[in-house]
N, C-alpha and C positions, 0 to 999 in steps of 0.2 A: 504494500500500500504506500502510496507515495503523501507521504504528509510535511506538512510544513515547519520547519527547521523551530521557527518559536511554538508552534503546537506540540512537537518533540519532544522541546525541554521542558514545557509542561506536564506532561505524559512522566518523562523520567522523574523529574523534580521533587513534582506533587500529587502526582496519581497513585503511581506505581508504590510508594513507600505506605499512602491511606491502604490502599486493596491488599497488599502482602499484608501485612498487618491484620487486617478485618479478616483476610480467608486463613491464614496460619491459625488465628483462634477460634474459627468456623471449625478447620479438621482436628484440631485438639478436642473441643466440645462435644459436637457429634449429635448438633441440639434434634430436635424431632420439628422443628421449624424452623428451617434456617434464617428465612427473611426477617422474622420474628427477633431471630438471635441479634442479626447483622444491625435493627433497627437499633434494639438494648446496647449494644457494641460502640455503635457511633454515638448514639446521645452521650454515655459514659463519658466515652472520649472527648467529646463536646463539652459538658459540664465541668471536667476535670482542668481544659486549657481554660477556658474563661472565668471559672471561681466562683460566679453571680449569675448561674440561669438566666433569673427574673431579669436581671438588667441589662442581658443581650439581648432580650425577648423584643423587651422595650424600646431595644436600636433599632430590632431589623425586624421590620414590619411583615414579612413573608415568612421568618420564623413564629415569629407571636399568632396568625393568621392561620397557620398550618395546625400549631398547639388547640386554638378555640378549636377548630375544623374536629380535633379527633377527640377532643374532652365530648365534642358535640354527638360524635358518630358512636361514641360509647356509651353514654345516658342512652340515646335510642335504644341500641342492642340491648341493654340491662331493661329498658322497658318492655323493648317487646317479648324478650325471654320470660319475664313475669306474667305478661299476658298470657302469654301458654301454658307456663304453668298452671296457671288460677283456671285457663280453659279445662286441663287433666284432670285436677281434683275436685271438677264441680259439677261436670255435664256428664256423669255416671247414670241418672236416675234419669234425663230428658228424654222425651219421646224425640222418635228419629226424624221426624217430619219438623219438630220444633228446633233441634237441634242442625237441621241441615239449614233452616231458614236464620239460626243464626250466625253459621256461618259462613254467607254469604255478607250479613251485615260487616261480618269482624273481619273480612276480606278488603270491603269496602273504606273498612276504617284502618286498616293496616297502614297505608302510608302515614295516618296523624297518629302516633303515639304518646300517650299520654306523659306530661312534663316529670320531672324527677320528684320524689314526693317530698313536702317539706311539713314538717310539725306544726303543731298548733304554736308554739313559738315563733314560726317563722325562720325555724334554724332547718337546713336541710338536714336529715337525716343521712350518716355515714354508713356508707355498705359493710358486710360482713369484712371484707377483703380488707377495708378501711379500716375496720376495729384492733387487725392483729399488730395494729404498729403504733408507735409515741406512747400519747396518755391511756393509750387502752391495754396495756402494758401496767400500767402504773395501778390500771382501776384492779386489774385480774388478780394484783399480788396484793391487795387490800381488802379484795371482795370478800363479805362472810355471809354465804347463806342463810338466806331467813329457813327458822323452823318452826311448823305449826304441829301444835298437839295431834294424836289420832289415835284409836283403838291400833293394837296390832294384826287384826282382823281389815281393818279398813285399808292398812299400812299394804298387807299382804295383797287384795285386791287392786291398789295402784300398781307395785308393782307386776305383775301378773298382766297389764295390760299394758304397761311400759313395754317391757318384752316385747309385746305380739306387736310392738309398731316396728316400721323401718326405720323412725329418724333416732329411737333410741336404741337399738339392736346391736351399736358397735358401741355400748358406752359398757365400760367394767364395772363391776359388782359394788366396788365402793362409790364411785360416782352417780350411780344409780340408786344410792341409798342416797347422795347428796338430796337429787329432786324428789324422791320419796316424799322426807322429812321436807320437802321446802314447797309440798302440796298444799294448798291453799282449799278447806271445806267452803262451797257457795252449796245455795241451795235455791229453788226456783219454782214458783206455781204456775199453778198452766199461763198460759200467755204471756208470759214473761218475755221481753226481748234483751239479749244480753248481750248480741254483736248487734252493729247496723253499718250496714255498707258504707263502704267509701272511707270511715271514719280511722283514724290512725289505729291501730292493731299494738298493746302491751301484755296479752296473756292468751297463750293456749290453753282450754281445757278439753279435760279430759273426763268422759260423762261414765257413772258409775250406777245410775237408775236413771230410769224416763226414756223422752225422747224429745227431741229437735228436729226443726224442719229449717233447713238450709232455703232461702229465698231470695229476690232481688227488690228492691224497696219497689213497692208500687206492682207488686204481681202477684196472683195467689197458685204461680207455679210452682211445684217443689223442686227444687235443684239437688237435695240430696238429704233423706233423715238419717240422723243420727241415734245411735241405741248404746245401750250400757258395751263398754270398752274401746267405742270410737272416740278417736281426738278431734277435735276442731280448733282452728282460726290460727293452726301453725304455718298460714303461711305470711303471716303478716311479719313473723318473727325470723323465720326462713329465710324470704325475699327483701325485707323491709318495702312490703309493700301493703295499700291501704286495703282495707276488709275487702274481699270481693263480695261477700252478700252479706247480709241480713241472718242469722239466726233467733230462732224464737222456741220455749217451751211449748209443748204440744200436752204435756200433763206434768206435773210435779217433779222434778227434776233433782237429784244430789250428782254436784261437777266437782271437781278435783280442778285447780286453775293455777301457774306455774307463769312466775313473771318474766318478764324476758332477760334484765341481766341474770337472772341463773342460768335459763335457757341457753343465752349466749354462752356464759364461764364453760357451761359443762358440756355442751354438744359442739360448740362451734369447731373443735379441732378434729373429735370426730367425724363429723360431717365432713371436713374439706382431705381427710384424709380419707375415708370410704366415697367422694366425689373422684377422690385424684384416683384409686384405684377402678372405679368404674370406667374413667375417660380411656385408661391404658388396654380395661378389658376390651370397650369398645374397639378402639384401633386394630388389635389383631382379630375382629372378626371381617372374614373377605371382606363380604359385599359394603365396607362402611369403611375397609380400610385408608379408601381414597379419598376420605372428608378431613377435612383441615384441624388442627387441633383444636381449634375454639368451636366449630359442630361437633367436635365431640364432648366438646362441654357443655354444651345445649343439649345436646343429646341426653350426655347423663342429669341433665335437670328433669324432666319430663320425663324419660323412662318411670313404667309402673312397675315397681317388686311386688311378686304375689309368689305363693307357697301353692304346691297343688299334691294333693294325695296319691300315692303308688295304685295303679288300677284304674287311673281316670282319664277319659279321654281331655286332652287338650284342647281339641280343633278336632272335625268331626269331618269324614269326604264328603262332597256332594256339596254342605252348606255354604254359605258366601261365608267370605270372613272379611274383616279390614283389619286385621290385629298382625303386627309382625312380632316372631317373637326370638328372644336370645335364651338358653340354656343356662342359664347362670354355676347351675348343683343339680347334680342329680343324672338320670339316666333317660329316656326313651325310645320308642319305638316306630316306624312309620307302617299302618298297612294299608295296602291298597287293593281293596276288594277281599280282605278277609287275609289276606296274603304279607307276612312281613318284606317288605323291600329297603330297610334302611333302619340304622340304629345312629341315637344323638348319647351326647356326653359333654358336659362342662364346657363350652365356649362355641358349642354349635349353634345353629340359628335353623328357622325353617318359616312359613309364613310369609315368604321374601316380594310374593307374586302378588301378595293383597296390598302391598305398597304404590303398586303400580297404579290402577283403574278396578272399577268393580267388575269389568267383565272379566279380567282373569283373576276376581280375589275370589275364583269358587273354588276350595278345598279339593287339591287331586290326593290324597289321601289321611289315612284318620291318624291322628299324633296321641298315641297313647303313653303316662307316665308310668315307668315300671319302678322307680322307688318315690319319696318323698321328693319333688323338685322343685327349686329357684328359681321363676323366670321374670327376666325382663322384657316389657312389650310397650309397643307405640301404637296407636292406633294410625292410621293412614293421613287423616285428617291433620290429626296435631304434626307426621310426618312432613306434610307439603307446606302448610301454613310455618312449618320452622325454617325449612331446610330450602322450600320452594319448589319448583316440578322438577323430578331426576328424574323421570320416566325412562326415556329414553336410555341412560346410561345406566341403570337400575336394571331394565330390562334386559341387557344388552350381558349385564354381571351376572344377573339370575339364569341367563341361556349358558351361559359357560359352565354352571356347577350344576344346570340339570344333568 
């Protein structure tokens, strides 16, 4: 290539010294995203010559311009990822016909996502991410558990249903005595309303008689009841984001209710540690292995954990399905017309094709569990509305491992 004698010594100068530099550390590291890595790499390095970020920012109008651009681009994502969430844990009970028509609306509203949420003080509220560093630091090595009295009987039933949830599951035996003891007795008559939409979110409970009807202000649809050893309104504490419905007693209610700095102190490292292991599980399954690290972070937001009994059909032939699912534990079997043609095991997946359209989500055969098993599934919907249409190359991945 014939280039010009001052572009050269540009090239040798100033180029050549940034990029060795930037790729010598690329193949040492060996990151799982390298552009990612390269971005973190150069800012460093950026930070480290000029001493004062903020007051380069303020020089150089196309740095400081770039900075809003992606603080901007990432509230969005952190919104719209809530959104879906709040979609997964609410639209279980909807009829299919109400449920299709809403989302079409949530389609329609997808390019406005809602602004980052800011407290009744006016102060925005810090993401989980946000809390593990500076004063949140300072709060964790100070923090002391509230304890409220309770039968040992009563004690034994909280936990017992700590347990059976997913967001407690990875917490050890003493930490899980921590939120026992830091279980807060409410109690509730029929009609009683004790979440209401939209409204900032400081306690999950946890209901130990009665029942609740999950609603949205202003509709007498139910979105989902709750019965004795269901949790609610963990997700305001999860995502810090505002109530997605309305809860109301449906007759005499005793809740078990857990404030959020405990919640935080004691699950937040769990959680980001069985997050970070689910993102990694995701990656080495094929058909998902081509999604970039941050869909696979969305990914393991929204994924459902459910437990299914040895002896049970999963997915049935013949039936439509929209459910894809991953193997998390455990064992199975595929048959097809009475006939075994295929066995699963701990990081397989199958249901790949109901991802696609409804005319091929009909079951080419019945997925039977032969022990206790762990699976993780997306329904189709929450699939496209996260990740967008992969048809095509979904389709294209699912032909190669038929």
């Amino acid at each position: 290539m014939d280039i010009e004698p001052k572009r050269k010594r540009y090239i040798i100068d100033n180029l050549n010294p940034v990029l060795e530099e930037a790729v010598g550390a690329l193949i040492a590291a060996e990151p799982a995203d390298p552009a990612e890595f390269l971005i973190a790499q150069f800012q460093s390095k950026l930070g480290s010559q000029l001493g004062n970020a903020s007051s380069y920012d303020d020089e150089v109008p196309e740095v400081r311009k770039n900075k809003e651009l992606t603080e901007k681009r990432d509230n969005l994502k952190h919104d719209v990822r809530n959104q879906v969430v709040v979609n997964v844990q609410l639209t279980g009970n909807v009829a299919k016909e109400e449920a299709k028509e809403e989302e079409e609306e949530e389609e329609d509203d997808d390019d406005i996502p809602e602004p980052p949420e800011v407290t009744r003080t006016g102060v925005a509220r810090a993401s989980v991410s946000a809390e593990a560093y500076g004063d949140w630091n300072k709060q964790k090595a100070n923090f002391e558990p509230p304890v409220f009295d309770k039968t040992p009987e009563q004690a034994d039933r909280i936990r017992g249903m700590l347990k059976k949830s997913f967001i407690f599951e990875n917490i050890d035996d003493k930490n899980l005595e921590i939120l026992v003891k830091a279980m807060h007795k409410v109690e509730l008559k029929e009609g009683e309303k004790i979440i209401t939409e939209k409204e900032d979110g400081n306690y999950l409970f946890v209901v130990d008689e009665g029942k609740l009807d999950c609603h949205k202000e202003g509709s007498t649809d139910v979105l989902k009841t709750c019965v004795g050893g269901d949790i609610f309104g963990e997700l305001a504490l999860l995502y810090n984001a505002p109530r997605a419905a309305s809860v109301t007693s449906k007759a005499a209610c005793l809740l078990w209710r857990l404030d959020r700095e405990t919640f935080g102190q004691i699950t937040s490292a769990a959680s980001e540690k069985y997050r970070r292991t689910l993102k990694e599980f995701l990656a080495k399954v094929p058909i998902l292995e081509h999604l970039s690290v941050v869909e696979h972070g969305q990914l393991a937001d929204v994924m459902v954990r459910t437990k299914v009994a040895g002896d049970t059909n999963i997915v049935t032939q013949g039936e439509e399905g929209d459910v894809f699912y991953i193997l998390e534990e455990g064992s199975a079997i595929a048959l097809k017309d009475n006939t075994q043609v295929m066995s699963y095991g701990a990081g397989d997946y199958f249901g790949e094709m109901a991802l696609l359209n409804k005319k091929q989500g009909v079951r080419l055969a019945t997925i039977k569990a032969t022990s206790e098993v762990r699976l993780l599934s997306i329904k189709r919907d929450e699939f496209k509305r996260l990740l967008g249409s992969l048809e095509s190359m979904l389709l294209e991945k699912a032909n190669a491992y038929m």
